[in-house]
C-alpha positions in Angstrom: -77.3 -35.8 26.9 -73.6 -35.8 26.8 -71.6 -36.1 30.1 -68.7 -33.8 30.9 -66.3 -35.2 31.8 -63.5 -33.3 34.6 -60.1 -33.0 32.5 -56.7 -32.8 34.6 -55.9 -29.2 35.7 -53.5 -27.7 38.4 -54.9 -26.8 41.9 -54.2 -23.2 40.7 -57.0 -23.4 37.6 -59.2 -25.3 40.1 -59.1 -22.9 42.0 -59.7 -19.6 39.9 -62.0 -21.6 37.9 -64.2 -22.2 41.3 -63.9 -18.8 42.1 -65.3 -17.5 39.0 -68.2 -20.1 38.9 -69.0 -19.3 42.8 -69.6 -15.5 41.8 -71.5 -16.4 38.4 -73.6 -18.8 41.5 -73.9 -15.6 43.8 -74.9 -13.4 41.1 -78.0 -15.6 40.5 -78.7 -15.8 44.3 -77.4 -19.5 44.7 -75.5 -19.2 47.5 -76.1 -22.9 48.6 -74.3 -23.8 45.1 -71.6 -21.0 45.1 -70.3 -22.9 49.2 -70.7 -26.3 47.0 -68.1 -24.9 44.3 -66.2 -22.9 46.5 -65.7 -26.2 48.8 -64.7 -28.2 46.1 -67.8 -30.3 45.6 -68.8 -28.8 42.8 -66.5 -30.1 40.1 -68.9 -32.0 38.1 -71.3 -28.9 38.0 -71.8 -28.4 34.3 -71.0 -24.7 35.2 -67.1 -25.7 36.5 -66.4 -28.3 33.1 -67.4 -25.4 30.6 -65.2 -22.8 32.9 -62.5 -25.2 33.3 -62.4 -25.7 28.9 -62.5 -22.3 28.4 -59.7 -21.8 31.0 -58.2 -24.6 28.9 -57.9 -23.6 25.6 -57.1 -19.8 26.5 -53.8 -21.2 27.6 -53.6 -23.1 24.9 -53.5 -20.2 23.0 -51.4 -18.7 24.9 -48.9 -21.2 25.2 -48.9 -21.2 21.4 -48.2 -18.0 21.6 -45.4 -17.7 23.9 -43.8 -20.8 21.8 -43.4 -18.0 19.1 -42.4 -16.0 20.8 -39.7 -17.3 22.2 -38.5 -18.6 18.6 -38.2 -15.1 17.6 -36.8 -13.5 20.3 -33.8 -16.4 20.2 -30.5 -14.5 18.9 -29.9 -17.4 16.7 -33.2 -16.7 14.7 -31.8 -13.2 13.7 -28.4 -14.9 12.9 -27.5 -13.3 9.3 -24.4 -15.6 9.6 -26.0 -18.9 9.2 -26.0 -20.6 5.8 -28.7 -19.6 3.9 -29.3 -16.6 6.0 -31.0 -15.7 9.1 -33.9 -18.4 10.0 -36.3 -15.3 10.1 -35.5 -14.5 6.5 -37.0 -17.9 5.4 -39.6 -17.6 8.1 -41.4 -14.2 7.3 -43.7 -14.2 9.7 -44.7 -17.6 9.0 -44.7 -18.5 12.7 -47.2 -15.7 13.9 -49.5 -16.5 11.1 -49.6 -20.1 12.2 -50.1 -19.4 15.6 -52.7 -16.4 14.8 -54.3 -19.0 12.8 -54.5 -21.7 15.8 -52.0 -23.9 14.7 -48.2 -24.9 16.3 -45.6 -22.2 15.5 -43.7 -25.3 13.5 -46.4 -26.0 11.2 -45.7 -27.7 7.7 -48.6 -29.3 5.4 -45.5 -31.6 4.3 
């Protein structure tokens, strides 16, 4: 059987991550395990790893997403003075597929 293994998160994704695995405890009548959590005692509890990787790569996702983001909401992206054109004309869309797709915005198979 595999051991999971507690990855480095903030105190705030500690925390919500207890919270939410103290109510799935108190929805199945485990009090006694939902105090462990809650206290902080808890954080090898198979229950806290697999919230804490879910926590995880939803803001993994999201931080690929606000990457993009912030590439196309830059000025200079839109630039139709640059050489070549504006960045976004070579781009089309190529960013938000990558990063709909799972990948870094800046993603080249080169």
């Amino acid at each position: 059987m595999a051991t999971l293994t507690l990855t480095a998160a903030s105190p705030g994704q500690m925390e919500r991550v207890r919270a939410s695995v103290a109510k799935y405890f108190e929805s199945v009548n485990r009090d006694d395990l939902s105090r462990i959590v809650t206290d902080g005692e808890g954080d090898d509890f198979p229950e806290v790893q697999v919230a804490l990787g879910l926590l995880k790569e939803q803001l993994d996702v999201l931080d690929r997403f606000r990457a993009a983001l912030l590439e196309y909401a830059a000025p200079d992206f839109w630039d139709d003075s640059l050489p070549g054109g504006s960045l976004a004309q070579h781009d089309s869309g190529e960013m938000a597929r990558n990063v709909l797709a799972g990948r870094p915005h800046f993603f080249h198979r080169d």
